[in-house]
BASE-302666 format. One line per 2 residues: number of its first residue (from 0); their letters; for each residue x, y, z of N, C-alpha, C. Coordinates in steps of 0.02 Angstrom, whole numbers. Layout:
N
NUM) a) X/Y/Z/X/Y/Z/X/Y/Z | ...
! end
This chain:
89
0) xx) 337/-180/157/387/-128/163/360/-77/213 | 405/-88/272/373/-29/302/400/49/336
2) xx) 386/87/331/391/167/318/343/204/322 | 380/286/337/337/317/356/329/373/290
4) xx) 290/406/289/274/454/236/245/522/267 | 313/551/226/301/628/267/240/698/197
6) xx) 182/725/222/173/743/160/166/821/182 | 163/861/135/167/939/158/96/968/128
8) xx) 83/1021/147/32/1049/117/-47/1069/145 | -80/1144/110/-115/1164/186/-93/1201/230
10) xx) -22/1209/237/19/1266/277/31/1199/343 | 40/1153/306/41/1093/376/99/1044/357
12) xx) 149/999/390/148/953/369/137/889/394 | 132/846/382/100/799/440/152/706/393
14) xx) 153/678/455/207/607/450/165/567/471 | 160/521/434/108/455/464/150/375/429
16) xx) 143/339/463/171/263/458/112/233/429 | 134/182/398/98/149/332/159/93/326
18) xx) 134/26/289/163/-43/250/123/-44/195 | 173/-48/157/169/-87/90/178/-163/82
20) xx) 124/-176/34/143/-222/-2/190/-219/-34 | 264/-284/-50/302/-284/-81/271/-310/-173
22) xx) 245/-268/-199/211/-288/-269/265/-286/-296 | 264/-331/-349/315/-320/-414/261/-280/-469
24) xx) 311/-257/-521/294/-187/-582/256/-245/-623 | 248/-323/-596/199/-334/-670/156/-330/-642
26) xx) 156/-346/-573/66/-338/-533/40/-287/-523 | 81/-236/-536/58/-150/-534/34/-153/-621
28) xx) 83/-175/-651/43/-152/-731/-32/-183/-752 | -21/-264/-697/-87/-282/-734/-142/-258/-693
30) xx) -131/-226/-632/-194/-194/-616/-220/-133/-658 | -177/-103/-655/-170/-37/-722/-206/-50/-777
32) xx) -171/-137/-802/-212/-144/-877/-283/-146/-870 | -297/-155/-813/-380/-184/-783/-405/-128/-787
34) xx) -379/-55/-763/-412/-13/-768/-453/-1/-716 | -390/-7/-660/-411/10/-572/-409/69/-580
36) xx) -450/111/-521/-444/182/-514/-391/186/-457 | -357/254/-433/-296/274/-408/-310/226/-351
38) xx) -349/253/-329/-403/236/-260/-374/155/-258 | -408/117/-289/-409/42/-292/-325/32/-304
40) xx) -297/75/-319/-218/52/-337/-177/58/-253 | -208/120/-229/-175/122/-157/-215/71/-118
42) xx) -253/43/-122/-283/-6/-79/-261/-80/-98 | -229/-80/-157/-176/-152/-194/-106/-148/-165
44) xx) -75/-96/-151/-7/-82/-130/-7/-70/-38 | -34/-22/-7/-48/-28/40/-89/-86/99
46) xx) -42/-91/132/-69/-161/179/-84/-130/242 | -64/-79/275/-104/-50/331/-48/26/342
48) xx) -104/66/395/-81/130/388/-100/161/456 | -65/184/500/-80/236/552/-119/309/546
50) xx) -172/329/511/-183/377/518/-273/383/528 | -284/430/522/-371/436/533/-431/407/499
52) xx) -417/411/442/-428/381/393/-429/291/368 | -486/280/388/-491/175/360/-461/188/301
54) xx) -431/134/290/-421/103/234/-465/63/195 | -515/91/155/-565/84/125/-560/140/77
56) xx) -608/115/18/-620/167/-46/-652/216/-19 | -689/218/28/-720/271/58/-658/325/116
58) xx) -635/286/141/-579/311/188/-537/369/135 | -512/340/74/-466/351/16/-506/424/4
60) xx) -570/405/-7/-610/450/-34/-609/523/2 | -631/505/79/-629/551/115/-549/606/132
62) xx) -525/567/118/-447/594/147/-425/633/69 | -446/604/15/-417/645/-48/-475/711/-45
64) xx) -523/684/-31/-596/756/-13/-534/806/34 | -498/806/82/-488/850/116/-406/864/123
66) xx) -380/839/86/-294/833/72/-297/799/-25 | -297/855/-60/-316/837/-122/-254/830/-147
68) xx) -250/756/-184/-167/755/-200/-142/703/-170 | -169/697/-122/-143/620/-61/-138/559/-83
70) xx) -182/541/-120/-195/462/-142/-128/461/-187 | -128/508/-236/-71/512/-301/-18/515/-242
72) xx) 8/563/-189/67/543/-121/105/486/-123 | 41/448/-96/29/383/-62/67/342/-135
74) xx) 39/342/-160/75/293/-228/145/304/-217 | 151/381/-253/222/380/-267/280/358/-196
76) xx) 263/372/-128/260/327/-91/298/277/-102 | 247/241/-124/267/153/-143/315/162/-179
78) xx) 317/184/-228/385/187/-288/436/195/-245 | 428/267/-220/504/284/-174/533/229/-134
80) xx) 487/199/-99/496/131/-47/540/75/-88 | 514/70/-143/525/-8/-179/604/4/-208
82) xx) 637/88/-229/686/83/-266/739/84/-216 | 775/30/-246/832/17/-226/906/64/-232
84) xx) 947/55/-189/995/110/-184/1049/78/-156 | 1107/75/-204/1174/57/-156/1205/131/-107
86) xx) 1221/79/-29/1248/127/0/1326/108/10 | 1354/168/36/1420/175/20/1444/114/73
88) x) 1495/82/54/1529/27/103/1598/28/135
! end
């Protein structure tokens, strides 16, 4: 799924492009049941991303170190991406 994600905050806001994985809610629950951290959940859903930041637990790490709140973003993100919406015809 691919999209961009706009996030605010810092007195900034900043838009960066990112793909998702198309996961289904049981492959999100059973990572959950596993008892992945956020971190490891955006690195299960996310398949690549335009911004400064690798995509690595360390990348994750660094970018929530300096935009606190981002990783939790990035998820909800995915949710927003995945729900479906009839448009008017």
């Amino acid at each position: 799924i691919a999209t961009s994600l706009t996030i605010k905050g810092q007195g900034e806001t900043c838009k960066f492009d990112l793909t998702y994985f198309n996961r289904t809610q049981a492959e999100i629950d059973e990572q959950v049941a596993k008892g992945i951290t956020n971190g490891e959940l955006v690195l299960f859903v996310v398949k690549d991303w335009d911004t400064e930041y690798e995509l690595t637990t360390a990348g994750l790490a660094e970018m929530e170190s300096t935009r606190p709140g981002i990783v939790a973003a990035v998820f909800q993100g995915y949710n927003d991406a995945r729900v479906v919406q009839r448009e008017k015809n």
